[in-house]
Backbone bond lengths (Angstrom), bond angles and torsions (degrees), N, CA, C in turn:
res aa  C-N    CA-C-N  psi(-1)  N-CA   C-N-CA  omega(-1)  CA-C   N-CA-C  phi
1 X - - - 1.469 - - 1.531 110.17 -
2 X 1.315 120.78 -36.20 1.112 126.52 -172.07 1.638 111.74 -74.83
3 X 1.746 123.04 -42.81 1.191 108.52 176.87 1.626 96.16 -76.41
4 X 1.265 152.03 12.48 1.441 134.87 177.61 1.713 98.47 -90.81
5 X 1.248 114.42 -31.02 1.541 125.03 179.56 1.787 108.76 -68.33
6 X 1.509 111.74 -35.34 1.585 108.56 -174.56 0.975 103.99 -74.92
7 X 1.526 130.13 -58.58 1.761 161.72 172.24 1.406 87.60 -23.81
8 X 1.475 134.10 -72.67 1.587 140.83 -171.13 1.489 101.76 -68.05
9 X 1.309 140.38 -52.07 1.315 138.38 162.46 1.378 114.79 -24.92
10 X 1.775 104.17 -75.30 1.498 110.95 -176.61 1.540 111.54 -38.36
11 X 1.532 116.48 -56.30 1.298 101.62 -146.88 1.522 103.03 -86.67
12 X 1.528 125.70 -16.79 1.482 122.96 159.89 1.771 107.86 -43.22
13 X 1.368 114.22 -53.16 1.265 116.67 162.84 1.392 129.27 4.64
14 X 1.722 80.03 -73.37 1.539 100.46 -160.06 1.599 120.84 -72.97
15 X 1.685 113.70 -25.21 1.183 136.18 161.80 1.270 114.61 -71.50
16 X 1.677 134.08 -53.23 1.098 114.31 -145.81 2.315 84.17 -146.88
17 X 1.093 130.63 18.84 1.077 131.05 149.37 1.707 106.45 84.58
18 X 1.361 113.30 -125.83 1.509 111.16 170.72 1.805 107.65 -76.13
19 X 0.976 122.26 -49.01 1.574 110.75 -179.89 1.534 114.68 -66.73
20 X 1.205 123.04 -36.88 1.556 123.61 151.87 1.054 130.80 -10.20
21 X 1.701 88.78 -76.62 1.892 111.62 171.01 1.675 114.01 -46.06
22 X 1.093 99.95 -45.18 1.604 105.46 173.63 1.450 116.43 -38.69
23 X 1.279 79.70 -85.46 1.519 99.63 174.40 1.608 115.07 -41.64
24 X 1.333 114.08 -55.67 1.718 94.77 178.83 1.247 114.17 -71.11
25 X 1.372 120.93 -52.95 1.669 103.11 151.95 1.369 132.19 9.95
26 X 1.269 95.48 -96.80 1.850 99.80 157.54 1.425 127.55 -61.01
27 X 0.832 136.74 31.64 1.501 130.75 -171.84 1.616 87.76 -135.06
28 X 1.554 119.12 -47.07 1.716 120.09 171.20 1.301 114.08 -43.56
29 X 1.461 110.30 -63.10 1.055 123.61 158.22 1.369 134.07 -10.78
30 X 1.252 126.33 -79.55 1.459 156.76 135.75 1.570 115.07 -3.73
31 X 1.555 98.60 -67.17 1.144 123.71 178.53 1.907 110.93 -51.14
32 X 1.183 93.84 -70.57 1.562 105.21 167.53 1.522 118.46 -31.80
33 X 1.411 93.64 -69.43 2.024 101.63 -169.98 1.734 95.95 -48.80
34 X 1.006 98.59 -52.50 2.019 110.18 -168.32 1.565 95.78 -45.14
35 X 1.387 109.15 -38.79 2.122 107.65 -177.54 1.514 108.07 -54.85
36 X 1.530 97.30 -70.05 1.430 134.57 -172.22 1.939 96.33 -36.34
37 X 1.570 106.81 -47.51 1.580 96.54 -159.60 1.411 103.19 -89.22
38 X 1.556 128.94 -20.80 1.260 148.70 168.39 1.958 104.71 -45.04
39 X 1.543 85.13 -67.69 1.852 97.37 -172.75 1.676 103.67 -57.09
40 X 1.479 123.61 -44.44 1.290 124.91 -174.32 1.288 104.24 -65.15
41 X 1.263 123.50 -52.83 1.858 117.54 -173.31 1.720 93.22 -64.93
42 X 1.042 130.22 -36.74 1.894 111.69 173.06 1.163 112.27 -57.64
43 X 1.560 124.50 -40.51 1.455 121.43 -159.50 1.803 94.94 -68.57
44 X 1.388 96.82 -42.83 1.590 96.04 -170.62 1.769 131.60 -81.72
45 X 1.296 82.96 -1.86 1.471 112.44 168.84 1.324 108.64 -80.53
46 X 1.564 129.81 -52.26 1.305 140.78 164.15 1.551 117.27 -52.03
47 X 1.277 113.91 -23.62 1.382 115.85 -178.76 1.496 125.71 -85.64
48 X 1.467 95.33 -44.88 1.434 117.91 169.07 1.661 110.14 -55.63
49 X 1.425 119.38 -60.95 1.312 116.80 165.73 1.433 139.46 -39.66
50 X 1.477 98.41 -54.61 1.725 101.33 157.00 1.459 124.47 -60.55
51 X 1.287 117.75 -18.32 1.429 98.43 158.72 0.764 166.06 -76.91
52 X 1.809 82.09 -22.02 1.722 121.84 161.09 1.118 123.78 -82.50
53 X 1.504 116.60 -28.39 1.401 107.08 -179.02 2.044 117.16 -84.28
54 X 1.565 83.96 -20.94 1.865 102.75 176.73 1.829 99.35 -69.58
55 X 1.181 112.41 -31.64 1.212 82.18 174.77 1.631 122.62 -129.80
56 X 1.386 105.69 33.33 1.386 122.38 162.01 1.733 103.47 -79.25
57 X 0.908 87.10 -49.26 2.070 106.74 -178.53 1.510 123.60 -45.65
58 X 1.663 91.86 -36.59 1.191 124.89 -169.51 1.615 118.25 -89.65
59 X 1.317 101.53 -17.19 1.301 131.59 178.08 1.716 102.87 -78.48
60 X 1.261 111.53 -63.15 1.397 125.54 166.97 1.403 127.22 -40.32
61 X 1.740 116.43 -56.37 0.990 117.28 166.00 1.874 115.73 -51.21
62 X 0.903 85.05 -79.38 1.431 98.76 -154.92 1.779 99.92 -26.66
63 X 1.937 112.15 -29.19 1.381 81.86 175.88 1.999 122.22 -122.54
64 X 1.695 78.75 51.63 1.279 116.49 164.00 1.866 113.95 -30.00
65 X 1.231 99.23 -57.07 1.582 131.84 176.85 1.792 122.00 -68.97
66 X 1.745 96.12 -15.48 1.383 88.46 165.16 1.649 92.80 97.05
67 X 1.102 143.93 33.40 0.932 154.82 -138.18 1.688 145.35 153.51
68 X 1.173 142.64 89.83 1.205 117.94 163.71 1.662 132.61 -84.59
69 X 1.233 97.62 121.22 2.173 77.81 -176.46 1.793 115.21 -127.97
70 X 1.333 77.93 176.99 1.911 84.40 -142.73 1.365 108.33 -40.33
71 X 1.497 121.44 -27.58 1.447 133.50 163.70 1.488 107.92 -15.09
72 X 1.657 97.45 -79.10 1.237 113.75 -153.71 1.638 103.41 -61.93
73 X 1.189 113.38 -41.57 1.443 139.95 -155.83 2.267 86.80 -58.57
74 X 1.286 99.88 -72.66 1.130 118.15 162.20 2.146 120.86 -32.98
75 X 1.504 103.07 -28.83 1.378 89.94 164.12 1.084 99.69 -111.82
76 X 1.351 144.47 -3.86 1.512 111.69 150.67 1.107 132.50 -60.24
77 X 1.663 133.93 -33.86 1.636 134.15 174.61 1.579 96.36 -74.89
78 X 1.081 121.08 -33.75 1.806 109.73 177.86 1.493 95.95 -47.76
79 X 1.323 131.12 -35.41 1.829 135.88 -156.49 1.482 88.72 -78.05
80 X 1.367 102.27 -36.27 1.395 94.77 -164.06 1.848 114.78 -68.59
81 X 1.469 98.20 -19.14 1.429 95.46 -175.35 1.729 105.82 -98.59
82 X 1.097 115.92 -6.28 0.871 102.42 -153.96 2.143 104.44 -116.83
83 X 1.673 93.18 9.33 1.475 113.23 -171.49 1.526 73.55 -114.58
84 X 1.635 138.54 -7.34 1.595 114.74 -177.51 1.600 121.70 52.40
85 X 1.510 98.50 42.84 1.570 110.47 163.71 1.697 130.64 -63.19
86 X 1.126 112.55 132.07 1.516 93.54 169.91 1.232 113.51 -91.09
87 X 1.342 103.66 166.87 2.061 125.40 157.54 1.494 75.79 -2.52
88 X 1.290 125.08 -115.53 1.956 154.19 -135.16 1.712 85.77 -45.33
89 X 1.291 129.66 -64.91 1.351 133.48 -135.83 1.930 92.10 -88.47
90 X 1.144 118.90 -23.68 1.365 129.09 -178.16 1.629 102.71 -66.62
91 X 1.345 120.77 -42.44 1.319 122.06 -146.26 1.953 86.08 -113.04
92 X 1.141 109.88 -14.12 1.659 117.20 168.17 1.830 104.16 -60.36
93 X 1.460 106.24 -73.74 1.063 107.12 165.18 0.863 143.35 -84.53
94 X 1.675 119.12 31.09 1.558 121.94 164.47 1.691 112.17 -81.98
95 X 1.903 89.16 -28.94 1.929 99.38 -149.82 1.912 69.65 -94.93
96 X 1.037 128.99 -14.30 2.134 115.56 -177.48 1.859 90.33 -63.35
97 X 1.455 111.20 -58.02 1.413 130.26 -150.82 1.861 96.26 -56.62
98 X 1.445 90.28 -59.00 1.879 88.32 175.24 1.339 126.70 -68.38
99 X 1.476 123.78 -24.07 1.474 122.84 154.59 1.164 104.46 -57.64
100 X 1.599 153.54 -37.60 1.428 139.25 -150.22 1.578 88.20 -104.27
101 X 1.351 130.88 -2.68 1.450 108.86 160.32 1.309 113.25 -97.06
102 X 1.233 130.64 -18.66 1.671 142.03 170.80 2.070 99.64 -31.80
103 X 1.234 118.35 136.46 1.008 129.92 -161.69 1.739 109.08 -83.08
104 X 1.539 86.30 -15.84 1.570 97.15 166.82 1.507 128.68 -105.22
105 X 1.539 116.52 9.91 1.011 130.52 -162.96 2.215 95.90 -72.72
106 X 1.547 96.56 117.25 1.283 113.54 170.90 1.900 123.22 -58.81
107 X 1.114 108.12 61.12 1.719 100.39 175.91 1.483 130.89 -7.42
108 X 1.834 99.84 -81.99 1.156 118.46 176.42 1.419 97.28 -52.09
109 X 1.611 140.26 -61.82 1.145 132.41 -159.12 1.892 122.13 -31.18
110 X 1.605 77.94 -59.88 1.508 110.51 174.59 1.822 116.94 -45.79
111 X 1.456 103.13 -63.64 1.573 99.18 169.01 1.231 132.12 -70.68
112 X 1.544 123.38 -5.08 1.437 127.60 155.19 1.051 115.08 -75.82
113 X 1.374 137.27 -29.76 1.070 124.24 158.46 1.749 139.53 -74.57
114 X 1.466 96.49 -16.06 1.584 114.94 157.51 1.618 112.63 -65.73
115 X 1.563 93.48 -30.76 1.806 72.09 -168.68 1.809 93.33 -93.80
116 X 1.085 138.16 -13.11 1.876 131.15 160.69 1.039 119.06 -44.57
117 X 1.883 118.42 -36.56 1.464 110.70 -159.18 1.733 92.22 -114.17
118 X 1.591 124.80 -9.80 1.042 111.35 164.96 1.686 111.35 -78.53
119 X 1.230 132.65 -36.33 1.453 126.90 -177.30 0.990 102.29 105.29
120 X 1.435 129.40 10.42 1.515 141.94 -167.66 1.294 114.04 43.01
121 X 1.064 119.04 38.36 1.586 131.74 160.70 1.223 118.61 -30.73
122 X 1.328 148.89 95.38 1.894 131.31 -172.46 1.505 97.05 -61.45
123 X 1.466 149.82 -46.67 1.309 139.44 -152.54 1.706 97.22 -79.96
124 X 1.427 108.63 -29.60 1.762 108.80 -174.53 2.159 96.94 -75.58
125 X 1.192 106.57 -32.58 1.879 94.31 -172.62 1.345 91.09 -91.15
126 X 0.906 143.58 -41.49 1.617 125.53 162.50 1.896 116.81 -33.35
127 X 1.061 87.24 -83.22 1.294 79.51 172.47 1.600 127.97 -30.71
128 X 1.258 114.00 -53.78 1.525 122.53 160.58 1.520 131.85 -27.79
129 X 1.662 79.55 -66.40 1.740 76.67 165.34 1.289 120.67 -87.78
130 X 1.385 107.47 -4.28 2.096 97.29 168.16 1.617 99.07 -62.91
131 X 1.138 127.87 -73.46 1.528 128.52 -175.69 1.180 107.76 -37.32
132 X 1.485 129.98 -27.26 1.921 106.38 158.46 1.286 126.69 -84.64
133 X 1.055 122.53 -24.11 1.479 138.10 -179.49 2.057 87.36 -55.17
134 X 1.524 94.45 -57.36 1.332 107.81 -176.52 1.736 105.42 -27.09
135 X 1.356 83.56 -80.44 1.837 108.87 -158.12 1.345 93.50 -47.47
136 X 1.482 144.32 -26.17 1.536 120.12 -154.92 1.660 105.43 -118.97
137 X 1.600 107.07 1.00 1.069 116.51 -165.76 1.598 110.63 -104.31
138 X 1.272 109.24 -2.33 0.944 125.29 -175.25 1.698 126.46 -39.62
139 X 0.952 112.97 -54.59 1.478 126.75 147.42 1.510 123.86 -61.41
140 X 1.357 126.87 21.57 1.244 127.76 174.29 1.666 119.69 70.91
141 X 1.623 101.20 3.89 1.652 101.20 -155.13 2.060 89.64 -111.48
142 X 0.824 124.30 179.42 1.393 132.32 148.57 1.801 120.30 -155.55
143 X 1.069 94.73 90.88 1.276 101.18 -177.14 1.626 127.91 -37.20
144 X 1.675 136.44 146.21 1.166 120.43 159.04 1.264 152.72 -62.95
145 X 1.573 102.61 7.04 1.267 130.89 166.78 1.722 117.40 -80.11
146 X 1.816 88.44 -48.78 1.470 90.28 -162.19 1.813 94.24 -78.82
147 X 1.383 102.16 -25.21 1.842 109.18 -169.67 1.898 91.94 -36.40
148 X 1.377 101.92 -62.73 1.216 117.34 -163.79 1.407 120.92 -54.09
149 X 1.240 124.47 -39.06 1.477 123.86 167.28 1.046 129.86 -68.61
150 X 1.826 111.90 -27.70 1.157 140.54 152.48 2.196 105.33 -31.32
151 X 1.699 99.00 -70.59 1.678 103.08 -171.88 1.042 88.99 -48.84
152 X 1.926 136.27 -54.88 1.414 128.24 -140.60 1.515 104.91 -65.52
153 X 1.503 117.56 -40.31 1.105 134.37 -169.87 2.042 106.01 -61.39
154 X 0.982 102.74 -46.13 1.493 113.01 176.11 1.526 117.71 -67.47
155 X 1.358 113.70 -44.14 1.394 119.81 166.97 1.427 117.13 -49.34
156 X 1.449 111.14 -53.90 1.874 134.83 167.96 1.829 95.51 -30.84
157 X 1.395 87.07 -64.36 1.453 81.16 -165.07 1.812 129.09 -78.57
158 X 1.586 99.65 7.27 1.522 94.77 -173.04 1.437 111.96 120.95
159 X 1.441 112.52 -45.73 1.398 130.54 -160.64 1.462 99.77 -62.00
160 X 1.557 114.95 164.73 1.560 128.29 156.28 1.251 114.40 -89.14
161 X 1.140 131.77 142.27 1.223 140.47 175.46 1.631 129.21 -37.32
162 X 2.053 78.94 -40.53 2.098 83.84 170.35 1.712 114.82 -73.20
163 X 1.245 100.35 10.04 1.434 101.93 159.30 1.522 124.59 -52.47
164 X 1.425 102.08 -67.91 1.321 133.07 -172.14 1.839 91.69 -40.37
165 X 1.616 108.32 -65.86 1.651 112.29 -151.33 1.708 81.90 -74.52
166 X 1.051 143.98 -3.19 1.472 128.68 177.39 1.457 105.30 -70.56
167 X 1.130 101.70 -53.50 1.854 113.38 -176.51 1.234 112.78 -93.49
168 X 1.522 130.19 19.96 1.511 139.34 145.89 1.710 99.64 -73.93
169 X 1.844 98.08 -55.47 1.580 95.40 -167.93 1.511 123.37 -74.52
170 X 0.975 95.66 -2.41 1.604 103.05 172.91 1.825 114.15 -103.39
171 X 1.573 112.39 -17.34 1.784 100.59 148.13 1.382 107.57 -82.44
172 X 1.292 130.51 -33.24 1.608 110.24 176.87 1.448 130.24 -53.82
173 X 1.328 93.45 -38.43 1.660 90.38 163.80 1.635 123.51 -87.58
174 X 1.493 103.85 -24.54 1.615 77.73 179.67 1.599 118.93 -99.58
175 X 1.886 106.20 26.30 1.371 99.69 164.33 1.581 95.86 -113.36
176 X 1.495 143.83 -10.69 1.005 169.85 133.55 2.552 91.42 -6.91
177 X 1.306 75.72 -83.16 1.587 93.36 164.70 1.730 127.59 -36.37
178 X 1.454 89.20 -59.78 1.137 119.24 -179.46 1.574 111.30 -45.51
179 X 1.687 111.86 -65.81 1.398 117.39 168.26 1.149 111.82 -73.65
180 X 1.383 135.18 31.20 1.734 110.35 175.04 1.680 115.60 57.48
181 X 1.377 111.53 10.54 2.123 95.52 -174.85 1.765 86.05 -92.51
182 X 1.396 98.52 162.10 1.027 120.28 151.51 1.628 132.71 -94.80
183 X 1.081 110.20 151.23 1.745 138.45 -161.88 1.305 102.20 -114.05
184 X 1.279 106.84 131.30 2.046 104.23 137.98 0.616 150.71 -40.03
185 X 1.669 132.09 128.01 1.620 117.79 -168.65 1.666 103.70 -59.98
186 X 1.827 101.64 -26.66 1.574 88.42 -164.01 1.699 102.48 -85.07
187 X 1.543 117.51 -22.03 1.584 110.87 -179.44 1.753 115.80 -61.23
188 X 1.579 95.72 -29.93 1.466 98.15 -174.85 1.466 101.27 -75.45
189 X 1.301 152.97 -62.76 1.501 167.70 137.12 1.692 84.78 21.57
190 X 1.603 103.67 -62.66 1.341 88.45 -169.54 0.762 144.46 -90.23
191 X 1.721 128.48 -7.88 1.282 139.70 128.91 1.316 134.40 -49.22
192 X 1.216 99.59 0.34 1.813 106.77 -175.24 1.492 93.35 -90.71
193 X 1.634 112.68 -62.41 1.691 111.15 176.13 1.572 120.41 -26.67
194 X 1.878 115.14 -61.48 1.349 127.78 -175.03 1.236 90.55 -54.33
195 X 1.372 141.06 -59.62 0.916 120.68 -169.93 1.300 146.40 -53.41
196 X 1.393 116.46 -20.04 1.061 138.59 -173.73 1.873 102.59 -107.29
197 X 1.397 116.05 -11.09 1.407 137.76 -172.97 1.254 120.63 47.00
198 X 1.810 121.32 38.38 1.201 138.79 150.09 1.198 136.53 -84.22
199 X 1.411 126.20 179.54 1.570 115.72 -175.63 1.734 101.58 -123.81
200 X 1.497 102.50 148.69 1.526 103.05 -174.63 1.477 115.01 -39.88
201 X 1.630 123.60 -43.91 1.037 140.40 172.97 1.595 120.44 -18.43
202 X 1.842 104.48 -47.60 1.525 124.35 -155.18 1.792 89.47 -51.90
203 X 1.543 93.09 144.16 1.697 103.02 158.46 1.480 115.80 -68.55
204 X 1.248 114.80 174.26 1.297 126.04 167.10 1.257 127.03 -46.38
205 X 1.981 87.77 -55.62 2.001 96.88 -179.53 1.175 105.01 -65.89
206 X 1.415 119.73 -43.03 1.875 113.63 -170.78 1.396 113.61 -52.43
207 X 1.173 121.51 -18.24 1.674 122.08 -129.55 1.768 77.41 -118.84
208 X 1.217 135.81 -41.13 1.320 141.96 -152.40 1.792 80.16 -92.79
209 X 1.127 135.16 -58.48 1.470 155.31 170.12 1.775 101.10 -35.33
210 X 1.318 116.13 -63.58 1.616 119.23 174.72 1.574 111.71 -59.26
211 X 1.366 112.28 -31.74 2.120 116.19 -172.69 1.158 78.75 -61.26
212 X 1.368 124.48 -74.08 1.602 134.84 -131.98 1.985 97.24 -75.00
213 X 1.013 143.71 6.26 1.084 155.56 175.66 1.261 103.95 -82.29
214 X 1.580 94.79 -91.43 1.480 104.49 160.85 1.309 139.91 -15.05
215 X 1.119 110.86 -79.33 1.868 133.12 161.63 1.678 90.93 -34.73
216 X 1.209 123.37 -71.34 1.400 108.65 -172.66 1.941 132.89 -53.22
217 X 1.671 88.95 -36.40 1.371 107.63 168.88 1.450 111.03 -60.60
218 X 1.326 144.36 -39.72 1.426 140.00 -154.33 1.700 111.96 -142.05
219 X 1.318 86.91 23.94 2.007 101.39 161.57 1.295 88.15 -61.35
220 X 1.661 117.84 146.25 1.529 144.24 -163.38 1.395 78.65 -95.82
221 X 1.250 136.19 -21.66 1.790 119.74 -152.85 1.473 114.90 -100.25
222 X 1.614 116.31 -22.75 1.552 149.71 158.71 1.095 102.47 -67.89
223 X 1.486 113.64 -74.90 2.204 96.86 -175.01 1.799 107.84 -58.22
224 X 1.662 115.92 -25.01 1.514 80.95 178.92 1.517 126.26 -70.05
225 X 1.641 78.39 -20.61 2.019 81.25 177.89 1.549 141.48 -82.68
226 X 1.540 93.26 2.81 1.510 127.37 172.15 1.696 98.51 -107.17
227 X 0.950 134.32 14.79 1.654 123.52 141.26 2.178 90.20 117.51
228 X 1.143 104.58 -18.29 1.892 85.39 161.08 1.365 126.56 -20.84
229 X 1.240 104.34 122.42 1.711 91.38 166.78 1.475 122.90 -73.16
230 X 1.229 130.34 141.96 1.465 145.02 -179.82 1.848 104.23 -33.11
231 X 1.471 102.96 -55.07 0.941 111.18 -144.16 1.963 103.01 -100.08
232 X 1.519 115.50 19.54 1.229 147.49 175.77 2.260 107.21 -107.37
233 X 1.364 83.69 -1.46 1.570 89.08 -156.02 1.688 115.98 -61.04
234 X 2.168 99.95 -42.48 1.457 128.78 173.63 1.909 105.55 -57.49
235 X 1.427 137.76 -26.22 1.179 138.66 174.81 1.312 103.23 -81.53
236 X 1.452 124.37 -46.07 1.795 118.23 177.89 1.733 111.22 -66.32
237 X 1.722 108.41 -37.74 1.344 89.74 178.19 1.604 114.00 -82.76
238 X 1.171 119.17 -5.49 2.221 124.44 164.14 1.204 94.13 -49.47
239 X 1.853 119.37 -61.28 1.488 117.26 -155.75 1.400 114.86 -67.54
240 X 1.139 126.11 -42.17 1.601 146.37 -169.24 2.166 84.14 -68.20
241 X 0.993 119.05 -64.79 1.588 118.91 -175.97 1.496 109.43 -51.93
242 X 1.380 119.51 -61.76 2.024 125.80 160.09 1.662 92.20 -25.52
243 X 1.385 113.96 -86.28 1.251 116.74 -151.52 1.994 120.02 -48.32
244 X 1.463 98.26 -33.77 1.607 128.88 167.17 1.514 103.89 -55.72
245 X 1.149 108.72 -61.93 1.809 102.58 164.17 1.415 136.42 -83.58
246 X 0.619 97.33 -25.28 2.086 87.00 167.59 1.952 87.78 -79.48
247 X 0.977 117.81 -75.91 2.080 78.24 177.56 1.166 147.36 -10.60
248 X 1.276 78.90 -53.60 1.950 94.04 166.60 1.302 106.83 -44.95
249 X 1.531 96.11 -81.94 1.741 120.32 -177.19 1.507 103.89 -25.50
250 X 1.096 103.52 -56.63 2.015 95.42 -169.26 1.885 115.73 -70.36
251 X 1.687 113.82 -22.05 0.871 103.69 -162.90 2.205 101.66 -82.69
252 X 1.674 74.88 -28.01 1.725 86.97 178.08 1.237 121.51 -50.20
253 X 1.435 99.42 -34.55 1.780 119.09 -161.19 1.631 94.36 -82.93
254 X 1.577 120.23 -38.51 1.233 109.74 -175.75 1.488 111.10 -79.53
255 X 0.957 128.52 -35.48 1.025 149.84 171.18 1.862 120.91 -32.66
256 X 1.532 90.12 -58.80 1.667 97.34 166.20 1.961 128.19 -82.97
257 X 1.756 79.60 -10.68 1.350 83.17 -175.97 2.024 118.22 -95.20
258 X 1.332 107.19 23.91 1.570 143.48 -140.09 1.686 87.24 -105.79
């Protein structure tokens, strides 16, 4: 703020001397706050939207099946506690959640407008569809109903389909984890790849080259500063940790197999 205040100073300066400086001074000044309050009402504009549209969507899915039941109903207010909604933002996405079960609720509508107010960000529609994968997966299961609205939902947004099985394989293992069962070295191997959305094939350098992409794409500290909500922050740092381990996993796996 301060070099935007000299920068406007100087060049009043140059026109109009010591009262100049003043004046551009303040006008930098001015200039600045007017950015600052501009960029903040976007960020919060972006925030507000994803909440509504995450759980208008979410509304939809869940009754993908022809159905909503108390299950599902039940992991949406878990979202709610666990996205750290307030009073206002709770009752935002209660009335998003019951429009996205409305029989007329517009899909496509909905994700064109997710992707306007996201800027089509790939780390912001990722995220998006991680929080559905989330909500329906909840029970470890993903139905072929919901699988499917799931692709439609990814297509909406841009995404490839091996999206979807990336962020299947990354709840399989971390509810996999979760219960204490054990996995295959070779099931895990292969959820580690989707996850990372490579092929066993990849070299070393590529593969070390794809983490470091990644990792950069879905740092919790970048999407907050591209308009993430705060309180979305604990799901970006899960994904960034998933993605940290199936690396592992593959390098381990190559490693012994050396």
């Amino acid at each position: 703020m301060l070099f935007a205040i000299i920068i406007g100073g100087l060049i009043g300066y140059a026109f109009g001397k010591f009262p100049g400086f003043l004046a551009g001074a303040a006008l930098g000044a001015f200039l600045l706050n007017r950015a600052k309050s501009r960029l903040l009402g976007k960020l919060q504009n972006i925030q507000s939207g994803f909440i509504e549209s995450v759980f208008a969507v979410m509304g939809a899915l869940c009754k993908a099946d022809g159905v909503v039941s108390e299950d599902e109903i039940q992991v949406a207010e878990a979202m709610f506690v666990r996205f750290r909604l307030n009073e206002a933002q709770r009752e935002t996405a209660k009335a998003a959640f019951s429009r996205g079960k409305d029989s007329g609720f517009d899909l496509d509508a909905e994700l064109d407008h997710f992707l306007r107010i996201s800027g089509r960000q790939p780390a912001f529609l990722q995220m998006f569809l991680q929080v559905q994968v989330s909500a329906v997966a909840a029970d470890g299961v993903v139905h072929p109903a919901e699988h499917d609205m799931l692709v439609r939902i990814a297509r909406g947004l841009g995404l490839p389909e091996s999206q979807v099985d990336q962020l299947e394989a990354m709840l399989r293992g971390s509810h996999a984890g979760q219960a204490g069962s054990q996995r295959s070295t070779a099931q895990q191997n292969d959820d580690a790849y989707k996850i990372l959305g490579v092929s066993p094939s990849i070299s070393d350098a590529e593969l070390k080259k794809v983490y470091r992409k990644l990792m950069s794409e879905n740092h919790p500290d970048k999407l907050a500063g591209r308009g993430l909500p705060e309180s979305m922050r604990e799901m970006a740092e899960e994904r960034t940790q998933e993605i940290t381990h199936a690396y592992d996993v593959i390098k381990e796996s190559r490693k012994n197999s050396a």
